[in-house]
C-alpha positions as CSV (number, residue, x, y, z in Angstrom):
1,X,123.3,-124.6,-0.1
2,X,120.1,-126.7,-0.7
3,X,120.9,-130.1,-2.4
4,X,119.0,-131.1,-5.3
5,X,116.8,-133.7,-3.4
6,X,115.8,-131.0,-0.9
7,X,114.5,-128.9,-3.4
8,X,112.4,-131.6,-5.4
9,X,111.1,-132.9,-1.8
10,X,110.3,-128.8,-0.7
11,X,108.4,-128.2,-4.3
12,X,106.5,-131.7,-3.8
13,X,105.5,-130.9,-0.2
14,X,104.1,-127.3,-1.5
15,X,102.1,-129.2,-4.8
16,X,100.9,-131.3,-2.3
17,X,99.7,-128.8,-0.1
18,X,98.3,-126.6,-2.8
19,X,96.2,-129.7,-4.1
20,X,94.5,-130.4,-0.5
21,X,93.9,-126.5,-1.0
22,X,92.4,-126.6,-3.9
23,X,90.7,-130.6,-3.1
24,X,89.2,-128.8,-0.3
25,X,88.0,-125.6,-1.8
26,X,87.1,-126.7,-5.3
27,X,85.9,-130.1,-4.2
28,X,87.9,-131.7,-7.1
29,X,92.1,-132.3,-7.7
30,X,93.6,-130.5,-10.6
31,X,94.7,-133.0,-13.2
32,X,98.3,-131.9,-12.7
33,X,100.9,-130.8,-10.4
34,X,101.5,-127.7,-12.4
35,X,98.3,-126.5,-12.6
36,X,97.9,-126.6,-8.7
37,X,101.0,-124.5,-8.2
38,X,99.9,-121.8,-11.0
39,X,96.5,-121.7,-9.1
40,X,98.3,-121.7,-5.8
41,X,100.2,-119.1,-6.7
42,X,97.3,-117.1,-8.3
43,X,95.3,-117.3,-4.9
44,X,98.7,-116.2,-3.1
45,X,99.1,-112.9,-5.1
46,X,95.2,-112.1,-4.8
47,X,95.8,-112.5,-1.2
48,X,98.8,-109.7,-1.0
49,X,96.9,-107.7,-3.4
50,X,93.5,-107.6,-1.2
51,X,95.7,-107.1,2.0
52,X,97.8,-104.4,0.6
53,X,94.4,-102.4,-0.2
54,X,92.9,-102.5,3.3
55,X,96.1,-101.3,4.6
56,X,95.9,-98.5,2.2
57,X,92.2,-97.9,2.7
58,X,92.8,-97.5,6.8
59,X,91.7,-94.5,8.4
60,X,94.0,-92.4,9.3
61,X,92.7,-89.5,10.9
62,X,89.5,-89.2,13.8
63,X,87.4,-87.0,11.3
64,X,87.6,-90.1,8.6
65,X,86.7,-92.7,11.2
66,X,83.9,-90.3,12.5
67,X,82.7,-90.5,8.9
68,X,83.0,-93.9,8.4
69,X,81.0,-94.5,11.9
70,X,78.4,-91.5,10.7
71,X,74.8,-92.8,12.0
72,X,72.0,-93.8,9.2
73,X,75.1,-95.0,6.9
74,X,75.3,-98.9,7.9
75,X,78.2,-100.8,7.0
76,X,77.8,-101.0,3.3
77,X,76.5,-97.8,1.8
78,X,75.2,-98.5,-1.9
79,X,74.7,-96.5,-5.1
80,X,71.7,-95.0,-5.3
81,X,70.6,-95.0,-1.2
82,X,69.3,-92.2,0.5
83,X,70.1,-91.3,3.5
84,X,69.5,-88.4,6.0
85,X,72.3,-86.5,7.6
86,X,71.9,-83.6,9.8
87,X,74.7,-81.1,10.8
88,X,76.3,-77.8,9.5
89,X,77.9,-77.7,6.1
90,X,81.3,-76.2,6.0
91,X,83.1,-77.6,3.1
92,X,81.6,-78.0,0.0
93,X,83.2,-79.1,-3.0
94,X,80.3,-78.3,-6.4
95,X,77.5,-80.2,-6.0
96,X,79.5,-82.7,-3.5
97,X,79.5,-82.7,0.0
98,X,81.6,-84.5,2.9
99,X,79.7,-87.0,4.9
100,X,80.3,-85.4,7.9
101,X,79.5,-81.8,6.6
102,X,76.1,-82.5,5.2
103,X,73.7,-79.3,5.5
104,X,70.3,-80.4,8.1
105,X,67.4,-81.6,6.4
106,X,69.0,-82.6,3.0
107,X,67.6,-85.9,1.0
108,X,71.5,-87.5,0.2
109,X,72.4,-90.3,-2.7
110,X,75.7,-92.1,-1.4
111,X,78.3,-91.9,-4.5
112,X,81.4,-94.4,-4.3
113,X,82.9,-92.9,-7.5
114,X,83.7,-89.2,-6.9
115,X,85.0,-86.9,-9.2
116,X,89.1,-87.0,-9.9
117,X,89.4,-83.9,-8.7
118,X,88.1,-84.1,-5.0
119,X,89.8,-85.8,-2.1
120,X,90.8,-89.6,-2.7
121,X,89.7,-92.2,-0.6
122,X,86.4,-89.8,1.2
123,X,82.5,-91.4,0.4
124,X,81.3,-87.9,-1.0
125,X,77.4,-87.9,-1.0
126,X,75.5,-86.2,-4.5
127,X,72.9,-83.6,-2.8
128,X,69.3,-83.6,-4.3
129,X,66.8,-81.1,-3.1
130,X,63.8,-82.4,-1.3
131,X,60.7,-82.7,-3.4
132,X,57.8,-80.1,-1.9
133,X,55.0,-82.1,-1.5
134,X,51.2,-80.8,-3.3
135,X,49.6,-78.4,-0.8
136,X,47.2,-80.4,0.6
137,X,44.1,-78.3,0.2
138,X,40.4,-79.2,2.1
139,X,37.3,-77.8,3.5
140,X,37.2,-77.8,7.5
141,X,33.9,-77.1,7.7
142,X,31.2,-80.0,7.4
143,X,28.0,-79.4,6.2
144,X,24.7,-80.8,7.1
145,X,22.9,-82.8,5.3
146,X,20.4,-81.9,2.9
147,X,16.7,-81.5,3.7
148,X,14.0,-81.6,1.7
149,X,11.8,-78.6,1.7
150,X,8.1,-77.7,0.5
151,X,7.0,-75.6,-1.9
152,X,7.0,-72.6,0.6
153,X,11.0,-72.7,1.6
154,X,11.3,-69.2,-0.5
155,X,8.5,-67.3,1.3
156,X,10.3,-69.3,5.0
157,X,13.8,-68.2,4.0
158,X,12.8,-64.8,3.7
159,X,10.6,-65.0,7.1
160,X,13.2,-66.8,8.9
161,X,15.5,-63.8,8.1
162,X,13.2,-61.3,8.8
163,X,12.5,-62.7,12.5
164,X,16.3,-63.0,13.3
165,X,16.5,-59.6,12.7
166,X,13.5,-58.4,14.5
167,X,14.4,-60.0,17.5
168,X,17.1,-57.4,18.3
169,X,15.1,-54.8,19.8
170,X,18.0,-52.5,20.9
171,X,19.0,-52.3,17.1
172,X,15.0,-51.4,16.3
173,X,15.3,-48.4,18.9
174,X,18.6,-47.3,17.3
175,X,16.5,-47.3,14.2
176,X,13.9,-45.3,15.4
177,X,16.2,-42.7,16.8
178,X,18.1,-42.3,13.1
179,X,14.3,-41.3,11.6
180,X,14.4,-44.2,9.0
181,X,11.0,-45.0,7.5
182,X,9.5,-48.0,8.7
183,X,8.8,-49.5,5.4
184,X,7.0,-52.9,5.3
185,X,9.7,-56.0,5.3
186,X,12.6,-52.9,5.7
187,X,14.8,-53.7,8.7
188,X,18.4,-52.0,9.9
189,X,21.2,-54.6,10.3
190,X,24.3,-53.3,12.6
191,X,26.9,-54.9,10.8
192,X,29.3,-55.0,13.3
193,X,27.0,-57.0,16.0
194,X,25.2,-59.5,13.2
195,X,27.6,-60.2,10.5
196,X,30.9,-61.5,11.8
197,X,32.0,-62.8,8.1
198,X,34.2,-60.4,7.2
199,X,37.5,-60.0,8.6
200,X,38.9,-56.5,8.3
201,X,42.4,-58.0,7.3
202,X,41.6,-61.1,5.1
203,X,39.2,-61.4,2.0
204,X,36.5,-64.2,1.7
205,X,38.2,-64.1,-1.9
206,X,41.8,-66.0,-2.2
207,X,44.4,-64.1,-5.2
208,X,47.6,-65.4,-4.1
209,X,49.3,-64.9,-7.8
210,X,49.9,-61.6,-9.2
211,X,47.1,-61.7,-11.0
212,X,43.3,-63.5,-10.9
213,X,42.5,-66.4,-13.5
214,X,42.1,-64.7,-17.1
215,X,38.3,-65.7,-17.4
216,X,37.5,-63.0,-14.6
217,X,37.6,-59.3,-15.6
218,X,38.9,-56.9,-13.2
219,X,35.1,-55.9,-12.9
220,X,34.0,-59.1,-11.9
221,X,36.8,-59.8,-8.9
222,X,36.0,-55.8,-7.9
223,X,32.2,-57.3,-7.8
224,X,33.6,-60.2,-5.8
225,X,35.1,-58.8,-3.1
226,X,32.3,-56.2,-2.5
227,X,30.0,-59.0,-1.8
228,X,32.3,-61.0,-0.1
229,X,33.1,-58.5,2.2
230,X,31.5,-55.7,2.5
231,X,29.4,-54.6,5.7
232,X,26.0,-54.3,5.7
233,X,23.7,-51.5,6.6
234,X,20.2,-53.4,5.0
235,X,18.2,-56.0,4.3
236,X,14.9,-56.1,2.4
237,X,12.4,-58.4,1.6
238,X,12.5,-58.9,-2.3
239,X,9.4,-61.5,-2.9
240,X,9.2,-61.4,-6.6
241,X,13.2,-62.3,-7.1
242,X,13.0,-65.2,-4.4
243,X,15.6,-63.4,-2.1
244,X,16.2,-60.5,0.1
245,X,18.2,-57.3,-0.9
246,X,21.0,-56.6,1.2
247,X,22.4,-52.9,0.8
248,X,26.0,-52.8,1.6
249,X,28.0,-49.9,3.2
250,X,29.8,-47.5,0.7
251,X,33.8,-48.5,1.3
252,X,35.2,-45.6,-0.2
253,X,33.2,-42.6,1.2
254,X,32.0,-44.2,4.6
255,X,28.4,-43.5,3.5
256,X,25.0,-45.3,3.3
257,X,23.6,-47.1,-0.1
258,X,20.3,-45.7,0.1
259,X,17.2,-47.6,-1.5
260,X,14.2,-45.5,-4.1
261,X,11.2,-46.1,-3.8
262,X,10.8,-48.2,-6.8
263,X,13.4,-50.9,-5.6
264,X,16.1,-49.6,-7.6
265,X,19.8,-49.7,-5.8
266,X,21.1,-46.8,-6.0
267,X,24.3,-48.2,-5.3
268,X,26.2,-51.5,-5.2
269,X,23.2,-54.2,-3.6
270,X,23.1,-57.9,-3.3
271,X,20.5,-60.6,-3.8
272,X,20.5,-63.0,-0.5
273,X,19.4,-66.5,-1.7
274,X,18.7,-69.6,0.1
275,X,21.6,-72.0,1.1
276,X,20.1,-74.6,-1.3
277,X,21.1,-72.5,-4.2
278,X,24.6,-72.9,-3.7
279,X,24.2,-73.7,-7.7
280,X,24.2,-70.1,-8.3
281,X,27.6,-69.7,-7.7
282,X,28.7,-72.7,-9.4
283,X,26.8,-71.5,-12.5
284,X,28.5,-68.0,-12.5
285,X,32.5,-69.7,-12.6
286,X,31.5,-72.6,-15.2
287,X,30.2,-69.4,-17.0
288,X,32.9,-67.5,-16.7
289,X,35.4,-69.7,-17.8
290,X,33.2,-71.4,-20.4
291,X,33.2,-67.7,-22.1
292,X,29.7,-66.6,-22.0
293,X,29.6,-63.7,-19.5
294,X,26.1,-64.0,-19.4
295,X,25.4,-64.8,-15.3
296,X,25.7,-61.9,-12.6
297,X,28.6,-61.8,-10.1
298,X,28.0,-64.3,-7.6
299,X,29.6,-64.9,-4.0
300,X,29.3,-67.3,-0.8
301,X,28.8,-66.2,2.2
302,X,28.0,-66.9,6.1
303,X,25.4,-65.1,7.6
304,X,24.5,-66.1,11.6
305,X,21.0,-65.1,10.8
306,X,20.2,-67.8,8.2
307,X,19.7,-70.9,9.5
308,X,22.3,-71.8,11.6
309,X,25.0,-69.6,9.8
310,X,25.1,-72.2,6.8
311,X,26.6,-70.3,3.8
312,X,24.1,-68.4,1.1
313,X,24.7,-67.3,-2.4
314,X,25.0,-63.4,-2.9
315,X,24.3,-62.4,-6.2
316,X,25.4,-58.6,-7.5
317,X,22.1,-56.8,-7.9
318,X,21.7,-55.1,-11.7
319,X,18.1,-52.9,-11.1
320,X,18.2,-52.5,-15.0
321,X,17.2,-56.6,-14.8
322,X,13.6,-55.4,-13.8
323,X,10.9,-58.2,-15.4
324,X,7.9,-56.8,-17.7
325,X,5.7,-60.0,-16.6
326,X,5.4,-61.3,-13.4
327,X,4.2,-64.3,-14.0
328,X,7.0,-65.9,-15.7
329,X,9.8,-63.5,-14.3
330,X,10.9,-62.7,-17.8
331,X,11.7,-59.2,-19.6
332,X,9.8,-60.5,-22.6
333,X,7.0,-63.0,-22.7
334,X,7.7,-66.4,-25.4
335,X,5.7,-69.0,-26.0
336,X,7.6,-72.4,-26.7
337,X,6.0,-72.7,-30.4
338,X,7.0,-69.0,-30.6
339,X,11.0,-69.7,-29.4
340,X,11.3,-72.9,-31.9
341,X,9.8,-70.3,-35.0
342,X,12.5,-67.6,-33.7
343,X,15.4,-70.0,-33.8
344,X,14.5,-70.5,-37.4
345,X,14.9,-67.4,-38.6
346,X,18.4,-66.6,-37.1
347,X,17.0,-63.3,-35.9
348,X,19.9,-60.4,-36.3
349,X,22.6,-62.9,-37.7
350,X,25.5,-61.6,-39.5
351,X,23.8,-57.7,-38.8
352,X,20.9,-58.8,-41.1
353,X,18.0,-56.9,-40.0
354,X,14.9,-59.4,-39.4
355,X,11.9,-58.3,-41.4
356,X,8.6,-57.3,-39.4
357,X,6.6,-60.5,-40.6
358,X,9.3,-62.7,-39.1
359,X,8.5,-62.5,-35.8
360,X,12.0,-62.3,-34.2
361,X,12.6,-60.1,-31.2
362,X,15.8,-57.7,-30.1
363,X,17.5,-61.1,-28.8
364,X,20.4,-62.3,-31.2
365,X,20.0,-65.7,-32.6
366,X,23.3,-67.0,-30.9
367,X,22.5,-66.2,-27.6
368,X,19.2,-69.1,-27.2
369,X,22.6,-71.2,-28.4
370,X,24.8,-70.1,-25.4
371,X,21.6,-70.6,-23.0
372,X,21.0,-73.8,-24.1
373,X,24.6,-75.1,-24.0
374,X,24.6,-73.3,-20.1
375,X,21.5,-75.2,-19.1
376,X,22.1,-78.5,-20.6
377,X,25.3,-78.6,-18.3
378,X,23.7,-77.8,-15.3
379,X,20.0,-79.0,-16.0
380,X,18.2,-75.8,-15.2
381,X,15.0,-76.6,-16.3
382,X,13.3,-73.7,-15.4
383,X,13.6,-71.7,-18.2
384,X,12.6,-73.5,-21.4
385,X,11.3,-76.1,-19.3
386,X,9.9,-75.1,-16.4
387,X,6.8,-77.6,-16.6
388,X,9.5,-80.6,-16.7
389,X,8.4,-82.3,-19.8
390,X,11.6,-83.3,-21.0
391,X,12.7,-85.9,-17.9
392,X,11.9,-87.5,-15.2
393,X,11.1,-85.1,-12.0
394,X,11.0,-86.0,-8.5
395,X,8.4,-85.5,-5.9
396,X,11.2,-82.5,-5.1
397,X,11.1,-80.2,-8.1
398,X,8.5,-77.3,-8.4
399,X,6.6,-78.5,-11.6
400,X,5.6,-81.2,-9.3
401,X,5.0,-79.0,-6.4
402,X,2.6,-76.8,-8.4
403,X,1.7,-79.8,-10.6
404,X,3.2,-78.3,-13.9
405,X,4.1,-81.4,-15.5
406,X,0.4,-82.7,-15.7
407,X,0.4,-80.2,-18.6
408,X,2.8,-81.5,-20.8
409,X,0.1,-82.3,-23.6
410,X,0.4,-79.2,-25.3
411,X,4.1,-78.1,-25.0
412,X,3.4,-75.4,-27.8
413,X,1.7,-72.7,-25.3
414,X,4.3,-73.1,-22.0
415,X,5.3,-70.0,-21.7
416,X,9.6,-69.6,-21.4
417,X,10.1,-68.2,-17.7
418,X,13.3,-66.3,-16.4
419,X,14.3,-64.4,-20.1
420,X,15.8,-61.6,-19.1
421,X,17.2,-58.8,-21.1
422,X,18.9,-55.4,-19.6
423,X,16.9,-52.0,-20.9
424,X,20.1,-50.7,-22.3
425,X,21.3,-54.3,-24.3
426,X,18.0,-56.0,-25.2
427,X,20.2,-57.4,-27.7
428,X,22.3,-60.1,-24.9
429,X,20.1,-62.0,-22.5
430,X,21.3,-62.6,-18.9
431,X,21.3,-65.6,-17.5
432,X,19.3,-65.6,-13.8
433,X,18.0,-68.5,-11.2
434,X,20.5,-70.5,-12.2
435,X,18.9,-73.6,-10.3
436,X,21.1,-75.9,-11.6
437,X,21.2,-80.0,-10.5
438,X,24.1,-82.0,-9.9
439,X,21.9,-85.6,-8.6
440,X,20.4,-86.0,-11.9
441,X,21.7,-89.6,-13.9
442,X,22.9,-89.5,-17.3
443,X,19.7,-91.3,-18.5
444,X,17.3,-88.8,-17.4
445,X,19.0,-85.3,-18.6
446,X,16.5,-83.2,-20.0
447,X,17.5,-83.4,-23.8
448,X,14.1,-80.7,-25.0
449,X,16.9,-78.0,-23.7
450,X,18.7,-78.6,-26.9
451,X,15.7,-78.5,-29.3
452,X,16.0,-76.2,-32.2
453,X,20.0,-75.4,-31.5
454,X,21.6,-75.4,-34.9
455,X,25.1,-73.6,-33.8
456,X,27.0,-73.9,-30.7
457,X,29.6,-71.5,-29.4
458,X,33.2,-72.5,-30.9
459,X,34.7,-71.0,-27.1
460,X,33.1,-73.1,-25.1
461,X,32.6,-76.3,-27.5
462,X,36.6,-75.9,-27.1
463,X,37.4,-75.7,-23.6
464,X,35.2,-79.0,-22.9
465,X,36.9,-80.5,-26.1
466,X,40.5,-79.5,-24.1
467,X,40.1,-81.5,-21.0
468,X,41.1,-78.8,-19.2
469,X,37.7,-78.1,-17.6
470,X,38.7,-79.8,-14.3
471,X,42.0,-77.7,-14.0
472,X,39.8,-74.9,-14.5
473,X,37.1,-75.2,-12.5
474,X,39.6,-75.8,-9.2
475,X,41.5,-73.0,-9.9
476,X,38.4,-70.5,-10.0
477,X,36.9,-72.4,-7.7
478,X,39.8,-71.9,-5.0
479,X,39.3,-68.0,-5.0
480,X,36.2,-68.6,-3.2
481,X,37.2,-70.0,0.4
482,X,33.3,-69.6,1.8
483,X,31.8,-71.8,-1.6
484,X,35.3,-74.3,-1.1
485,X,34.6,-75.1,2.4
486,X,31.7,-75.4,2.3
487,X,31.8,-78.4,-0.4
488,X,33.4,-80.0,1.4
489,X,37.0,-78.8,0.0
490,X,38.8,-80.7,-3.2
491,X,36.9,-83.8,-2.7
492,X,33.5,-82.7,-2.7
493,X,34.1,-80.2,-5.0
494,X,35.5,-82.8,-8.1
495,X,32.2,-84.8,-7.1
496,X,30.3,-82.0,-9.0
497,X,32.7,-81.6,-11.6
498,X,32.6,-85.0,-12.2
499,X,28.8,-84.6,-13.3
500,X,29.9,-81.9,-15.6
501,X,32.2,-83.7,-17.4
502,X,30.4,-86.7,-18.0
503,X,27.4,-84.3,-19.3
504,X,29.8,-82.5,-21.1
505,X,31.0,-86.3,-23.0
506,X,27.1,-86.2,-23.8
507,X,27.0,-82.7,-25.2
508,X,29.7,-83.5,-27.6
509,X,28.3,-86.8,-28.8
510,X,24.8,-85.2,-29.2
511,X,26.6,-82.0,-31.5
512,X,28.5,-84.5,-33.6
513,X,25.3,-87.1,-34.1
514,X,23.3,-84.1,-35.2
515,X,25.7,-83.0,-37.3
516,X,25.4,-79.1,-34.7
517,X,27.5,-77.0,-36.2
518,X,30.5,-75.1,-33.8
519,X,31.0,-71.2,-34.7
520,X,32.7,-68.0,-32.8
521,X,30.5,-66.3,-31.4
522,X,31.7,-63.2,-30.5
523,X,28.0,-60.7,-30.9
């Protein structure tokens, strides 16, 4: 039995120990004995407390020490960390896996609070899908740079075409064997040996929903396709339309498209323009989903007898598009001081019937609205301007070429070029050599375009009002792989829709300044 002096000496030597402790640790003594015990024996039972847990916490079986030695997990896993783990998944408890039994490929967020009812004591890891990255979608081909040609590139591109072809003398001889009339400009095209576009099994046109964009009718993607990839039996020389006519193979009854006297297709043709009118095709989707439906169906597409194989705009020939006057290419001949008198007098609006005295013509008033709104977008000057007296040309455009805008002075007698009508709807124009220009600066748009428009079209006014134009424009923009690729891709491609949005900006600001009103238009 312990005497009573052994105990006091036995409690003294452990306050005294428990105050070096604590002197040691702390860097200061407590202020009494009592105090050092208590916190002495606080730090003993925090001791037995954090030993008892790492023996309970042990491993105790090869597949937890595996897990705990898992590779990519480190030593201390956080909340919130991803990790990769690769191996098969066997076990899987809801939306919880085992470390060890994580399926290949998974993103992972460690979890060190599992739900109660899975195993105790096993680091379960929360699986989260991998987020599927944008498809990154770009033009592979390159093109060349853009030359500056003369006045005479229309009459070259159709020479340059016509020599390519000549120069296959066994395909002249099969010619002459068939009995075809050797026509002036008329030449036979194999399509198998000179047009290696098409691929049997894959359209130049991309669909990969169920369905195309809603701004093309079935008509216009039937019109698409043809001219995308149809084979071609002929090409001939069309000098008052700026293009050749190509005559395509019937796909349905393996026949010939055969071609009248008069020009008229009797069958579905194409209009072959120059690869510097690659604007025609941007015209005819900006049209499309702008609401007008007043452009032709227009394609791209590579031809290895046009300069190098660069890609050309096809346009769907329409023979019922034939012009009255030469000259200005139009199905009826205006005068400028004529078109600003028309636009007065809201010819046919709201099925008014125009009086004879008024001197309106078989064109409804809202259509000079749509064509104006169409070619203030793009620029085309050449139909209410074609003698550039609204901006700023260059040394490039044709009214400098053929010295047009030295004539400005009186503006009242240029006659409006490219006003076409069809013979069975004079009533809707249609809009043609859509030359439109994507270099031109903000300061030097040709504003005359907009002269006399008192209504613009409430569907189109919208759509540039949604800023949804851009969305738009990719999306139609993609069914085209020939026009895609060769702009270039995405990047080159929101370059020019850049310019039509700031131009658009404009357009908006000039209708509210003006106080332009915005109406359907649905004639």
């Amino acid at each position: 039995m312990i005497s009573a002096r052994a105990r006091r000496s036995r409690r003294t030597s452990l306050t005294s120990l428990c105050s070096r402790f604590l002197w040691v640790w702390g860097g200061r003594r407590p202020k009494s004995k009592r105090n050092a015990l208590l916190l002495f024996c606080a730090c003993v039972l925090y001791g037995i407390f954090i030993a008892s847990k790492a023996v309970h916490l042990w491993p105790q079986k090869e597949d937890q020490k595996d897990a705990s030695d898992h590779k990519g997990f480190g030593d201390a896993p956080t909340k919130g960390s991803k990790v990769a783990a690769a191996g098969p998944a066997h076990v899987q408890h809801g939306n919880f896996y085992l470390v060890s039994e994580v399926p290949e490929g998974a993103v992972l967020l460690l979890s060190t609070s599992p739900p109660a009812t899975l195993k105790p004591n096993v680091v379960y890891i929360t699986l989260r899908s991998k987020r599927s990255k944008p498809a990154n979608i770009r033009g592979t081909v390159k093109p060349k740079k853009r030359k500056k040609y003369a006045a005479q590139v229309q009459h070259e591109h159709s020479q340059g075409i016509l020599q390519g072809l000549h120069k296959n003398e066994d395909q002249q001889r099969l010619a002459e064997r068939e009995g075809d009339a050797t026509r002036a400009g008329e030449v036979i095209l194999v399509a198998e040996s000179r047009d290696k576009s098409t691929n049997p099994h894959q359209s130049n046109i991309r669909i990969y929903s169920d369905s195309a964009p809603p701004w093309f009718s079935a008509k216009d993607i039937r019109a698409m396709k043809l001219l995308a990839d149809s084979k071609i039996h002929k090409v001939k020389k069309m000098p008052s339309h700026h293009g050749d006519l190509i005559l395509f193979e019937n796909p349905s009854k393996k026949q010939l498209f055969s071609l009248a006297p008069n020009h008229a297709c009797q069958g579905i043709c194409g209009l072959l323009k120059r690869p510097l009118d690659m604007s025609e095709v941007f015209a005819f989707h900006l049209d499309r989903i702008l609401g007008l439906n007043r452009t032709l169906p227009s394609v791209s597409r590579k031809f290895e007898f046009v300069q190098d194989g660069l890609p050309c705009p096809v346009i769907l020939w329409d023979s019922s598009l034939a012009p009255a006057d030469n000259t200005t290419q139009s199905s009826i001949k205006l005068k400028w001081s004529t078109y600003q008198q028309i636009l007065k007098q809201n010819c046919w609006l709201n099925g008014k019937i125009p009086k004879a005295e008024s001197g309106c013509t078989e064109i409804h008033h809202h259509e000079w609205s749509k064509m104006a709104l169409f070619d203030f977008l793009l620029q085309v000057y050449n139909r209410l301007d074609n003698r550039c007296c609204g901006f700023r040309p260059r040394k490039e455009d044709s009214c400098v070429q053929h010295g047009l805008n030295l004539k400005c002075n009186d503006q009242g007698n240029v006659d409006l070029t490219h006003i076409m009508q069809r013979r069975h709807d004079p009533r809707h124009l249609v809009f043609v050599n859509n030359k439109g220009f994507f270099d031109r600066s903000e300061d030097n748009l040709d504003f005359k375009l907009l002269n006399g428009i008192r209504e613009f079209p409430e569907s189109a006014v919208s759509i540039l009002r949604s800023h949804r134009l851009r969305e738009k424009l990719l999306q139609s923009f993609f069914l085209d792989s020939v026009f895609w690729e060769s702009q270039r891709g995405r990047q080159g491609i929101e370059k020019l829709i850049d310019v039509i949005e700031r131009r658009a900006k404009i357009l908006l600001t000039y209708i509210n300044a003006h106080g332009i009103k915005v109406i359907p238009m649905n004639d």
